[in-house]
C-alpha positions in Angstrom: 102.4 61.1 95.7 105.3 63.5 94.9 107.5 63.8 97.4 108.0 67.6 97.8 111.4 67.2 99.2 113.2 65.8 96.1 112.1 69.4 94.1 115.5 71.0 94.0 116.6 74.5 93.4 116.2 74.8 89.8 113.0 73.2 89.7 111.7 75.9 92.3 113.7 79.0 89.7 111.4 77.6 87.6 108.0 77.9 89.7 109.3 81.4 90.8 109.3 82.7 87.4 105.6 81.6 87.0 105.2 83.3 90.7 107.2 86.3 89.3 104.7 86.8 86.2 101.7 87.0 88.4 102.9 89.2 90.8 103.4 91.8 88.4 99.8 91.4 87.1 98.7 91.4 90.9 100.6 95.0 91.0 98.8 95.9 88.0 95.9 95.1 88.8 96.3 96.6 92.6 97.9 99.8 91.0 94.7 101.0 89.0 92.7 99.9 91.1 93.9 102.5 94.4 95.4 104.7 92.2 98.8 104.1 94.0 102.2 102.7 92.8 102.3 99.4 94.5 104.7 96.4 93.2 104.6 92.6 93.8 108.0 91.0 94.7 108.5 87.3 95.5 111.3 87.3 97.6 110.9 83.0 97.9 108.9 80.6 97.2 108.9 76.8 98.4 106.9 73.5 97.9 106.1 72.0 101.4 103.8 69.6 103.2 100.6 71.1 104.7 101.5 70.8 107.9 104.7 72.9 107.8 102.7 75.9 106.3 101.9 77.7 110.1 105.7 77.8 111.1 106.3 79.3 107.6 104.2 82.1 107.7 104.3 82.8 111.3 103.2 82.4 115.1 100.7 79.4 114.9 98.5 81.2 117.6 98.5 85.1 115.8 95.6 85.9 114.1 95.8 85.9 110.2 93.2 87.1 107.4 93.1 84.3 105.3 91.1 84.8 101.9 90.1 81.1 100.3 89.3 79.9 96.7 88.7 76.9 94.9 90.5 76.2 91.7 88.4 75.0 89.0 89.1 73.9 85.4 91.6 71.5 84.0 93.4 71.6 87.5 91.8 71.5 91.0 93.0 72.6 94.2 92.9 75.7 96.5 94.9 78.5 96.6 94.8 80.8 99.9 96.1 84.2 100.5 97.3 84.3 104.1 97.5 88.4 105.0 99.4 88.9 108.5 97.7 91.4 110.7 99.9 94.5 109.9 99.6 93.5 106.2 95.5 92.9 106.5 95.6 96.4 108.0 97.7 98.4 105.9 96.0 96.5 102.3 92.5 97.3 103.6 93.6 101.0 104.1 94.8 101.8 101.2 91.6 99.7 99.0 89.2 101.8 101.6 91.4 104.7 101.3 92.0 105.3 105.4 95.5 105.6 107.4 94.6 103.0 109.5 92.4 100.0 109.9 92.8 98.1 113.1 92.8 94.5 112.7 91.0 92.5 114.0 89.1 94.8 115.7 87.8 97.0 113.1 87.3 94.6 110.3 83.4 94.8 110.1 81.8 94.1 106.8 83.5 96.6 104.6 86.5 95.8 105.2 86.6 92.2 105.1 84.9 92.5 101.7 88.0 94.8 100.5 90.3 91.2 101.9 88.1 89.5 99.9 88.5 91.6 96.6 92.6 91.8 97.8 92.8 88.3 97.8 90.8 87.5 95.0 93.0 90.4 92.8 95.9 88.2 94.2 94.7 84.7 93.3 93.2 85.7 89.9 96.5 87.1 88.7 98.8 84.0 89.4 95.9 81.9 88.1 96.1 83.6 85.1 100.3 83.1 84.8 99.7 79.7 85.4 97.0 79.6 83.0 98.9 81.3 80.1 101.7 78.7 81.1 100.2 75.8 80.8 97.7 77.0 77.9 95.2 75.1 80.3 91.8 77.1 81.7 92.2 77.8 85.0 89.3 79.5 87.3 88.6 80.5 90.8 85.6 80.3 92.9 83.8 83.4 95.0 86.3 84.3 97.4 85.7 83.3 101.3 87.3 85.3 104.3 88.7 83.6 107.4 90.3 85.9 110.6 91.6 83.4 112.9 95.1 82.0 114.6 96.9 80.9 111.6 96.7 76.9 113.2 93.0 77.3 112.8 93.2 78.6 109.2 96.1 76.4 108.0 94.3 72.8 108.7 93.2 70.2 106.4 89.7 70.4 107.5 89.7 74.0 107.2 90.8 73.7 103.6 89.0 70.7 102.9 91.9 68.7 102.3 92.2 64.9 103.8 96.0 64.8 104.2 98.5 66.7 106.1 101.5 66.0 103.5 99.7 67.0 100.7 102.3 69.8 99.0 101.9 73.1 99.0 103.3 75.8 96.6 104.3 78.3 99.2 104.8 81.8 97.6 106.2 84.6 99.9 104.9 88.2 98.4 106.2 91.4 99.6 104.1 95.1 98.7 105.8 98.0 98.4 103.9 100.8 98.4 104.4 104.5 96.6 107.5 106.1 96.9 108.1 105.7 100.6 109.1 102.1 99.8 106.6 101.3 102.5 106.9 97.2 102.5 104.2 94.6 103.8 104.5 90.9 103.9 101.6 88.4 102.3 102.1 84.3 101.3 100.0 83.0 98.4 99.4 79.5 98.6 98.6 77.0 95.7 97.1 73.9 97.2 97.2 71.2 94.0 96.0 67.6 94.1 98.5 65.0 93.5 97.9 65.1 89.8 97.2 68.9 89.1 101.1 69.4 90.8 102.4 67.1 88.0 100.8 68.7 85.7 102.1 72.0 86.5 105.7 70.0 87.0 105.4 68.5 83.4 104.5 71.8 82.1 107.5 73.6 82.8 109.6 70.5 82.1 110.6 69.7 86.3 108.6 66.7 86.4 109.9 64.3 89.5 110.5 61.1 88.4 
């Protein structure tokens, strides 16, 4: 197993310029489809065990929209798009085109379907930088919606995942929206196996010894 701690910092320059390539087809992609300007920044990015992925993104006991997907192809894994609740709220108004969604409160079916079609905007568009990348076919189940406490998200069995040090590509995304520079917070995750992480490692030429 690749111990996620000996990654330095140019091996994770290297994962953010994959990260950085599908953010801005996630803003693309976002852009046409609210008629908005919205842009994708990755402000960090980090490669940490599963367990340490709560105090990253948060409170363990505040309540998170967490869209899910499997990654099929040549690599397998999950990735997961973890929205906070001002970001769950402020995405779904503007796919929904409302001022204000309450979360969780007034995510009935509509709206978690707009998470859903978020996240899976998201997840397709760094799937496909990795994809060009590795010149590997890379694709991604339906998308599922959890709204829970982040600790009940974030959890091997959740993710069906048997280990709680398995590594995870932890990609901070910040959303600016129109003009007004109006920011919200997201976290893509990329949840490799063992294997599918080297890959991706060996790819870009940061293979751990």
């Amino acid at each position: 197993m690749i111990d996620v701690r000996e990654l330095d910092a140019l091996q994770l320059d290297g994962l953010r310029e994959v990260a950085n390539i599908g953010a801005g087809h996630a803003a693309t992609a976002l852009s046409q489809l609210t008629n908005r300007r919205i842009t994708v920044q990755v402000p960090e990015i980090r490669v940490v065990p599963l367990e340490a992925v709560p105090e990253l993104i948060g409170k363990p006991d505040q309540v998170i929209a967490a869209v899910v997907m499997q990654v099929l192809g040549d690599l397998t894994g999950r990735t997961v798009q973890v929205f906070p609740a001002a970001t769950a709220s402020r995405l779904a108004g503007i796919l929904l085109g409302r001022q204000h969604v309450p979360f969780p409160e007034g995510f009935g079916e509509i709206e978690q379907s707009a998470m859903r079609e978020a996240g899976n905007i998201l997840g397709g568009a760094y799937l496909n930088a990795l994809s060009e990348m590795l010149g590997m076919l890379l694709l991604s189940s339906v998308p599922s919606l959890a709204i829970d406490m982040a600790a009940a998200v974030l959890t091997s069995s959740f993710l069906n995942l048997g280990v709680v040090e398995d590594p995870v590509l932890c990609i901070d995304t910040l959303f600016q929206i129109d003009e007004r520079r109006e920011s919200a917070l997201g976290h893509f995750l990329l949840l490799p196996d063992n294997a599918s992480l080297r890959v991706i490692l060996r790819a870009i030429r940061l293979e751990v010894p």
